[in-house]
C-alpha positions in Angstrom: 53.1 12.7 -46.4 54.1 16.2 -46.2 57.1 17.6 -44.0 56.8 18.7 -40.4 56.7 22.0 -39.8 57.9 23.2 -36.6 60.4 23.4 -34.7 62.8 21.9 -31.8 63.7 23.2 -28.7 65.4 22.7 -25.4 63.8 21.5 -22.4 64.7 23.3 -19.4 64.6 20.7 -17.1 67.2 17.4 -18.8 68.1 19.8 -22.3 66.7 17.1 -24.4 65.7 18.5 -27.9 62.2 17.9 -28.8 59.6 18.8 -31.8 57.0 21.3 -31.3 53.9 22.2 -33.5 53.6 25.9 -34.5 51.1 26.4 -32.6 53.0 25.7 -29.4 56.5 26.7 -30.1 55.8 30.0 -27.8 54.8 28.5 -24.6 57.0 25.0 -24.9 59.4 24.6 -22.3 59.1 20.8 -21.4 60.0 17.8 -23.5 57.3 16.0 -21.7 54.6 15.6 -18.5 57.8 13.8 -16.0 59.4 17.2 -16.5 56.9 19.2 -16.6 55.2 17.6 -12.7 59.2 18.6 -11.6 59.6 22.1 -12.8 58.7 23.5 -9.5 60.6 20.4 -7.5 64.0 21.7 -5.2 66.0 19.9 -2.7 65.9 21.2 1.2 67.6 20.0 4.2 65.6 19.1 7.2 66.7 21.6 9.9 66.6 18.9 12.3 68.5 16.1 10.9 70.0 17.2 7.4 68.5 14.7 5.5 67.5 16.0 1.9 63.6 16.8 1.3 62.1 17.1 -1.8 59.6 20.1 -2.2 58.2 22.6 -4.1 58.5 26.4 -4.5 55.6 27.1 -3.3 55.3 24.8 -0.4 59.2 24.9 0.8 59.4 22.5 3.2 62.0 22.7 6.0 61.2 19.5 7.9 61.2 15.3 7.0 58.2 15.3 9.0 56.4 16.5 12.2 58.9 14.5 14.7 61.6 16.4 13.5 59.2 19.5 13.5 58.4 19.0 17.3 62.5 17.9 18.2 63.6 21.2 17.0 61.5 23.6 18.4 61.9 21.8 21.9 65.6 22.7 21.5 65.3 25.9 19.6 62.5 27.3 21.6 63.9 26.8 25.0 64.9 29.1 27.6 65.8 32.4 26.5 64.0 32.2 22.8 61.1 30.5 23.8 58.2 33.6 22.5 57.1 33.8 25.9 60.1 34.1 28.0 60.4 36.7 30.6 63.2 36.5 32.0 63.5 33.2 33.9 60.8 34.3 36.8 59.8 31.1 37.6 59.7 30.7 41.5 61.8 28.0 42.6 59.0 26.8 44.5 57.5 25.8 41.2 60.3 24.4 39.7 60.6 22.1 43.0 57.4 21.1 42.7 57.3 19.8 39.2 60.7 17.4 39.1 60.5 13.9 39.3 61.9 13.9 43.1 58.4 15.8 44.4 56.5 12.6 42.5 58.3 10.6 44.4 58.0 12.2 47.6 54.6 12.7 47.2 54.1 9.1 46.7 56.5 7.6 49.7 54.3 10.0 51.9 50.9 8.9 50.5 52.2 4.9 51.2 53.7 6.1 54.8 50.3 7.2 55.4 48.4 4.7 53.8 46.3 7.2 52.1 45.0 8.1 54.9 44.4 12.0 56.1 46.3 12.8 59.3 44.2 15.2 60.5 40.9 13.9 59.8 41.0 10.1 59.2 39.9 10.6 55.9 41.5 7.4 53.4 41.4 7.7 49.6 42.0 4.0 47.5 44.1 6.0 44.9 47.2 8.7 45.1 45.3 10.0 42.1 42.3 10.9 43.8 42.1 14.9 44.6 41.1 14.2 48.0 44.9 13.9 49.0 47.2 16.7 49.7 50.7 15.8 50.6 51.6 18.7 53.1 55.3 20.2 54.2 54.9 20.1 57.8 57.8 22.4 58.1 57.5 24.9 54.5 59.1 24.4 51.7 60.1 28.2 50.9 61.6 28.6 54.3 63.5 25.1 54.3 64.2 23.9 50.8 66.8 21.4 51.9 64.0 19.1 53.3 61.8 19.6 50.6 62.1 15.6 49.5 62.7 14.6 53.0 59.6 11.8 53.9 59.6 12.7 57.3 58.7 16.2 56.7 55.8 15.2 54.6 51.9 14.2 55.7 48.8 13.1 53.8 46.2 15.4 54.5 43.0 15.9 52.5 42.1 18.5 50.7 39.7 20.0 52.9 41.8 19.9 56.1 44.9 21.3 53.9 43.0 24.1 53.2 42.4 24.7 56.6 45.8 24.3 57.8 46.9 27.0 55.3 43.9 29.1 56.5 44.8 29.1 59.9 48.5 29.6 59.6 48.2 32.7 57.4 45.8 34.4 59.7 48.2 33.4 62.6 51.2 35.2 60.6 48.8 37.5 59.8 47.7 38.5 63.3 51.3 38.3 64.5 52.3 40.3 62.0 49.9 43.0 63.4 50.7 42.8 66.8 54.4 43.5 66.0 53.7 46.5 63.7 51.6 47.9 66.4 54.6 47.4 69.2 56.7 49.0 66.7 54.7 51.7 66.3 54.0 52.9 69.7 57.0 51.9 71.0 59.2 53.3 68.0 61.7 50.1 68.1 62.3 47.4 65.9 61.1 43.7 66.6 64.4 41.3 66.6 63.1 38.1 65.3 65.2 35.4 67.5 65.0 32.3 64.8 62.5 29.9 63.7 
């Protein structure tokens, strides 16, 4: 048996000493495949809940998984530094109309009414249908205090809700027109005496 020839090097992953042929003693830098499959391996902490994640270089993980993913960009993409913010314009009508309270408003109306269109006689089995309409009978930019009120509500179907809006808009409409004609020929202002 002849002698080895060779020599021994370092691994830089544990430091363990370890034999390498000639022919390899260049490009040797692992003592074997466990540390070679970890060369690339680092420790992250998930952004959300600080819990350590093992990853690679090239695939740098910043999450455990897609819960925490989808928890933290709820909170840090909210308000303010959400991409499409601009500047909190949301009417309040809108916001009004999607809490909880206008679901249950709706619903207490629909029962009231037993699904059953006001105007027209219309009735509808299920408050899912899109047949029904629940309507402010007095309007809900003009008096937001009664916006969950039941008695201000009525079930009304779509078609005759339509209508209703229709009708009032012209009427504002053609009232509207009648006073800017007073004003002009009469060069004084309208004084509006309350709703």
């Amino acid at each position: 048996m002849s002698a080895k020839t060779g020599g021994y090097k370092a691994c830089i992953i544990c430091g363990k000493q370890f034999f390498i042929s000639p022919s390899r003693i260049a490009n040797a830098k692992w003592c074997s495949k466990e540390c070679w499959s970890i060369r690339s391996r680092k420790v992250n902490k998930c952004l959300y809940c600080s819990k350590d994640i093992v990853t690679s270089q090239v695939i740098n993980k910043k999450y455990c998984g897609n819960t925490c993913r989808n928890e933290h960009y709820k909170t840090r993409l909210k308000g303010e530094n959400a991409p499409r913010w601009q500047g909190g314009k949301t009417e309040i009508n809108k916001c009004m109309r999607t809490r909880a309270e206008f679901a249950t408003w709706r619903k207490e109306v629909f029962v009231r009414d037993n699904y059953t269109c006001q105007e027209c006689g219309v009735r509808c089995k299920s408050e899912m249908r899109i047949e029904l309409h629940p309507h402010h009978i007095k309007p809900l930019a003009r008096y937001p205090e009664l916006a969950y009120a039941i008695d201000n509500g009525k079930t009304l179907c779509s078609k005759c809700h339509w209508k209703l809006h229709k009708t009032e808009r012209v009427r504002e409409y053609k009232s509207q027109v009648i006073i800017d004609r007073w004003e002009k020929y009469t060069n004084k202002k309208v004084v509006k005496l309350g709703n």
